[in-house]
Structures are given as C-alpha cells and as structure tokens.
ZAMARGU-4260 file (C-alpha; in steps of 0.2 Angstrom, whole numbers, plus 5000, padded with zeros to 4 digits):
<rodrens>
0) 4629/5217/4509 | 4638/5224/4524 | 4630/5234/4535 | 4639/5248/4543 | 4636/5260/4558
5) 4637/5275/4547 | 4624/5267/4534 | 4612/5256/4544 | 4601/5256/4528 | 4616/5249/4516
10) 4613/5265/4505 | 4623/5265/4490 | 4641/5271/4492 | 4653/5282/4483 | 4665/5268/4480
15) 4653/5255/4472 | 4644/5269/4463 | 4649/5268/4444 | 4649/5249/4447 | 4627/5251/4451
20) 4625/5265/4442 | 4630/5254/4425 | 4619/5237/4432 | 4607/5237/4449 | 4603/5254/4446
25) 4603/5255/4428 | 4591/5240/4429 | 4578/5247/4440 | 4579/5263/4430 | 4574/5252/4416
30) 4558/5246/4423 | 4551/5263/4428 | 4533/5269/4421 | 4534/5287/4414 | 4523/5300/4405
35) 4516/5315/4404 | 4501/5324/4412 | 4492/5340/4403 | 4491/5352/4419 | 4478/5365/4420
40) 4484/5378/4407 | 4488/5361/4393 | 4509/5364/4398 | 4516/5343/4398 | 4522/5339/4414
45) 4535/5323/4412 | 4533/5309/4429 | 4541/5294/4433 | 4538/5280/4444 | 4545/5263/4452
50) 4533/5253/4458 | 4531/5235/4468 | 4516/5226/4470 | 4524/5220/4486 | 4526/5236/4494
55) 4512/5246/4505 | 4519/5263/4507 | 4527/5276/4494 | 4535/5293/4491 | 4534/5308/4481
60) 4549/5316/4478 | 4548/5335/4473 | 4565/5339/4465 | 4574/5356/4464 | 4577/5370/4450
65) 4587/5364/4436 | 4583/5345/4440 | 4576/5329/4432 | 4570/5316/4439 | 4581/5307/4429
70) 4596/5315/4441 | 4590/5305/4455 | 4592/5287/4450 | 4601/5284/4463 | 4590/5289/4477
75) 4577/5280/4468 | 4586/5263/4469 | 4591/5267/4488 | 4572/5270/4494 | 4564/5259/4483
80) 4575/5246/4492 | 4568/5250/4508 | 4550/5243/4501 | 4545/5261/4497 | 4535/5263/4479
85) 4542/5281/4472 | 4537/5293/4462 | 4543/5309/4453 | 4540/5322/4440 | 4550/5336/4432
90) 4545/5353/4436 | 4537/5363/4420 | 4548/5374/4412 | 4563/5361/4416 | 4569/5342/4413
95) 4557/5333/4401 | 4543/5344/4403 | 4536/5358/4392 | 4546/5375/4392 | 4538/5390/4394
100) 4547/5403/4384 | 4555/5403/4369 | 4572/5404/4377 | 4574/5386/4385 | 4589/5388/4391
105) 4579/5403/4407 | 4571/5394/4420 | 4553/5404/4420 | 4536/5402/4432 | 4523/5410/4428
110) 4519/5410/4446 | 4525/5399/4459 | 4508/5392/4462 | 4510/5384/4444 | 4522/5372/4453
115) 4510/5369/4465 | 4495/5365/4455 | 4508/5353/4446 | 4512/5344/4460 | 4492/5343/4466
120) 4488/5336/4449 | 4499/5324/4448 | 4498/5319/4466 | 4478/5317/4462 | 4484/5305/4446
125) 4496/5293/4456 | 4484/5285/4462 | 4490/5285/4481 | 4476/5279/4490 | 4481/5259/4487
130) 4496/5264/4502 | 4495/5262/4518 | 4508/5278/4522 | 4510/5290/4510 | 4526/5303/4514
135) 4532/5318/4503 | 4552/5323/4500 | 4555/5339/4493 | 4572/5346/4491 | 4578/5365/4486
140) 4564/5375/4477 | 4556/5356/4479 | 4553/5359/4498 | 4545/5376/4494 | 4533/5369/4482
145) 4531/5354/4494 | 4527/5367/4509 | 4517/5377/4499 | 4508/5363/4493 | 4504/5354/4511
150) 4497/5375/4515 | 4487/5374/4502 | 4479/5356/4500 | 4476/5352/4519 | 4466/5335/4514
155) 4481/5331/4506 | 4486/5311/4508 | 4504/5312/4517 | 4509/5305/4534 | 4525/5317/4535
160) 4534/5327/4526 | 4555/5327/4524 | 4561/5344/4517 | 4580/5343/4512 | 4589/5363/4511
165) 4572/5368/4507 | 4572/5386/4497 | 4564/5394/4512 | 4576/5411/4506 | 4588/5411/4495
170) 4609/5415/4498 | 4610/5432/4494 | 4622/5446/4500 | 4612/5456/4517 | 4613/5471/4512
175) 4599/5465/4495 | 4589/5455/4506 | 4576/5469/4509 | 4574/5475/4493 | 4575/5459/4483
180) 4557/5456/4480 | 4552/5475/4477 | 4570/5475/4464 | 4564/5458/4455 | 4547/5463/4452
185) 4551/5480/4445 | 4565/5472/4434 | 4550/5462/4428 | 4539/5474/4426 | 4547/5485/4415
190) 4553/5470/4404 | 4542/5464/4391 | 4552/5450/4386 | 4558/5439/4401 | 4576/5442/4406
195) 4589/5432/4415 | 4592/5441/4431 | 4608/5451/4435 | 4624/5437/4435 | 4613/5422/4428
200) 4614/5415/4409 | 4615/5399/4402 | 4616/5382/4404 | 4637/5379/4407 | 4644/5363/4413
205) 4654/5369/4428 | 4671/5360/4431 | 4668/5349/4451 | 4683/5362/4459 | 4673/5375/4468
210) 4659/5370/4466 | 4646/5375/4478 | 4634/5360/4477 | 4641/5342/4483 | 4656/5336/4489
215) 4656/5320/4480 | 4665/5322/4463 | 4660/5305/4454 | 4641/5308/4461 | 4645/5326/4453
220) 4654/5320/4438 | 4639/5309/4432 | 4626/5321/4434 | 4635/5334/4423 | 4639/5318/4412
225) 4620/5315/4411 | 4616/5332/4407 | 4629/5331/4391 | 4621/5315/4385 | 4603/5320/4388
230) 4603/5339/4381 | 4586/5343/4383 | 4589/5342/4404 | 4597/5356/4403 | 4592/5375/4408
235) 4603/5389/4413 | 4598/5403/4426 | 4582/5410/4432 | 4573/5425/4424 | 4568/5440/4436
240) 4554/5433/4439 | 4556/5417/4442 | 4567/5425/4457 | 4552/5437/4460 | 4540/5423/4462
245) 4552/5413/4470 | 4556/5425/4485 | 4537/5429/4486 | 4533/5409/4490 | 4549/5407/4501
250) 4541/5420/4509 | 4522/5411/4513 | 4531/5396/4515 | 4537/5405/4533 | 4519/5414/4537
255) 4508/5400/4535 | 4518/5387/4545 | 4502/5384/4554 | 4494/5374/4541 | 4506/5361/4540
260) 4501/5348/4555 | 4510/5332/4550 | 4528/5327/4558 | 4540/5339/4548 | 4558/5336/4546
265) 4570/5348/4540 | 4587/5343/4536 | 4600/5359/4534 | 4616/5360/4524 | 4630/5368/4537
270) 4640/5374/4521 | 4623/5379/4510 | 4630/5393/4498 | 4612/5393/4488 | 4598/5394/4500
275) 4596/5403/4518 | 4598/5395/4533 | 4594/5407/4543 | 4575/5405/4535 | 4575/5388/4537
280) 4579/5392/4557 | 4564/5404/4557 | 4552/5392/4549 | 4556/5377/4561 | 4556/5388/4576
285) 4539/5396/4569 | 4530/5379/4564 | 4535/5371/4581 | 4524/5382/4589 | 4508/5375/4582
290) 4517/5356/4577 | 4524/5347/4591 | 4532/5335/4579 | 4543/5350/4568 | 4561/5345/4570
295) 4578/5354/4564 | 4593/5340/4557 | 4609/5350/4551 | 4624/5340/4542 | 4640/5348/4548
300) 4651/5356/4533 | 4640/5349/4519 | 4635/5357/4503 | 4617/5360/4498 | 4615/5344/4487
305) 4611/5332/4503 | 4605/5318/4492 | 4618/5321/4480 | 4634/5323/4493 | 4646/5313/4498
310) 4643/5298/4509 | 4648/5307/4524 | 4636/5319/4521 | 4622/5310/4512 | 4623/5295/4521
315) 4614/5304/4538 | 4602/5313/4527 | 4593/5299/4520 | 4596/5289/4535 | 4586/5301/4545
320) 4574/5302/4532 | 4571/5284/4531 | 4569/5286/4551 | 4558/5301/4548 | 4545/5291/4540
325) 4547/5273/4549 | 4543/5283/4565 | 4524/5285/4559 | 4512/5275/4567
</rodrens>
C-alpha cells in the first residue's frame, strides 16, 4: 500500500472503493458480532461490533439520524486497521432497532435523553474496561447525544471525544430561529398523533446532484444503494417533536460545556447546509474556557457527511481524528 501525504493513514480511497467494498470490507463486515440490547422501557436496540484480540484500544461510534450502522462499513474497515476495536449501534426509532410509532417511515424520540440512556446502556454492555484507551465518535444528532451523554455520565470510560458536524443547532432560515422550539412544541402539543414537521415526509431516494450531504457520488451512490437493498434502514423526516426535542438538547449541549473535561475535537463542515455552524463556534469558544484541550478543525468547502465525503474532504477528517486520539497519553 502507498502511502501518501494527503492520507498518512492509507485510508480507503474513492477509486479503490467498490473494488473493497465487494472483498476487504465485505469480509471484515462479515465477521462482525451483532444484537440487540432491551433498553430501559423494553424498545430493541440493534449493535454491532469488530473486534481483535490483539488490539488495546476501541471506539464507539454514535451515528447520525436516519443512519445505520451498517452505513459505515467503511469507516469501520479504516479504523479498525489502525488496531482500534469498534463498536456501534443503531439509534431507537431508526436502522435495525425498534420503531416507535406506527408510522416507521417519521423519525420520533420520546425525548432526546432516550438516546442518551441508549447509548449509556450499551456503553455499560460492551464491556470496555479490558482497553487501555477508550475514545467516543459522534457525528450529526450522534455528537449531540455523545455531548449529552459525556454531561450526563461524568464517570463515563472515554479518553477523548471526536464530534464530526455535531447537531449543536440545526440550519434553519434566521428569521425561525427564535421561535423554533416554542413553534415545535406547540405543533406537538396540539397533535395527538405525531406529525411530520412542516416540509418533511417520507423516506425518498434522492438523485446525488444537489445533494446537500457528500461530495463523493460512488460513497453516495452505495449508501442509497444499500438503503434499496436493505428496506427496513430506511426512515423519512422527523416529527415535530423529534425537532422540539432535538433543538431543546442542541441547546444543553452549549450550556453545560463545563461538564465535558476530556480533550474535545470538533471538526466543522465549511459548506454544512444541515446543521449550524455558528453553534458549533459558540460551544468550542464556551467549553475552551473551562477545557484547555477543546479544539475547533473545519474542512474548507465540504458537505456535512465528513466520514462520508469525498477523499479530499474525508481524508483530513479522520486523519485528524486518528491524530485526536494517538495524542492521549
């Protein structure tokens, strides 16, 4: 394998993609352990994991809404070959796990601390203690729940934390953003059924031009591909209170800053069209007040997926990751 300045870690690459996809990847995939896990209220919780006995360290990956774990065999393969044991799960109400309403197809919480108690579960069932360093990845409405998560659980087993466009506010037009939790929470209120919120509905397989998430047509291409071959993956818009729920923990993810004390690296999409950056700027600028080791990356023009993006974008995200967590002593 060569080993290029722009890919120190000899990540996988757009142009030998469908050629690993189909055998290295396809054959680690194949060796994973998976379940599921009966959370607090009895919802199945799907997880997955690769593991070595050779290696000494491991990461939990806390993916975004809509995804599966499933969507990130990939990633998998590239930071498992870097001698890190990982493990995932799929976010109730989404992927393999349990649905929560009757429509499938509306991506519903409860409340947001339901991902959290998840993730805590789960974190308690992997049975991390055998590592020597421990590190957390959390991408999207993932790098909430993994903030969240690290405020609520300070005896929590993680050396650092790596949030990738972490849904610390959401994209919406300026002249909404003061009245969108107040709008959400009346909309669900006066609904007894749960509804989509205004310009969300179902699951649709949108054509790669235009799209606002990655830059990288065959990394995009196989994902909606996989989404076509494995149905049950897939799940349309959020509900009003999803959103609700979702602006209210975006939200405490930015006042409590001061409970997170491990090295923190966030790592901002230039081009984001789903999440704020400008809230991501106020959390790293908050937290670096009380954490001497909270550092702002941004990836110049790329779109929100940054483990999903093209390899001039996702090559410097996980390469800074990986340098991120081999920096903790």
């Amino acid at each position: 394998m060569t080993i290029r300045a722009d890919n120190p870690y000899g990540l996988t690459q757009e142009n030998e993609f469908s050629e690993r996809m189909t055998k290295e990847i396809a054959q680690l995939w194949s060796q994973r352990e998976e379940g599921t896990y009966r959370s607090f209220d009895k919802t199945r919780i799907y997880w997955c994991q690769l593991t070595s006995p050779d290696h000494n360290k491991a990461i939990v990956l806390v993916n975004g809404r809509i995804e599966s774990a499933w969507k990130y065999q990939e990633l998998f393969f590239d930071l498992f070959q870097q001698g890190y044991d990982i493990y995932s799960f799929d976010h109730r109400g989404q992927g393999r796990s349990q649905r929560l309403i009757d429509n499938i197809q509306m991506g519903y919480v409860g409340e947001f601390n339901d991902y959290v108690s998840d993730l805590n579960a789960l974190i308690a069932t992997f049975n991390l203690e055998k590592y020597e360093q421990c590190f957390l990845l959390g991408h999207s409405m993932g790098g909430a729940v993994a903030t969240r998560y690290l405020q609520m659980h300070p005896q929590h087993p993680f050396d650092a934390v790596a949030l990738t466009a972490p849904m610390f506010g959401v994209n919406i037009p300026w002249q909404l953003k003061a009245i969108a939790i107040p709008l959400t929470y009346l909309l669900t209120s006066f609904s007894p059924q749960p509804r989509y919120a205004p310009g969300h509905n179902d699951y649709t397989s949108k054509p790669f031009l235009d799209n606002p998430l990655s830059h990288s047509e065959i990394r995009y291409q196989w994902f909606r591909d996989l989404y076509e071959q494995e149905p049950e993956l897939q799940l349309g818009g959020a509900s009003t209170r999803w959103v609700w729920q979702g602006l209210m923990a975006a939200k405490q993810c930015i006042q409590l800053t001061r409970q997170i004390t491990i090295p923190t690296l966030l790592i901002q999409a230039e081009q984001d069209a789903i999440v704020d950056n400008k809230a991501q700027q106020r959390f790293i600028k908050k937290l670096s007040k009380t954490n001497q080791n909270a550092q702002l990356a941004m990836i110049p023009n790329a779109y929100h997926e940054l483990l999903f993006e093209a390899d001039e974008y996702r090559n410097p995200t996980i390469t800074q990751i990986l340098q991120h967590f081999s920096a903790i002593q």
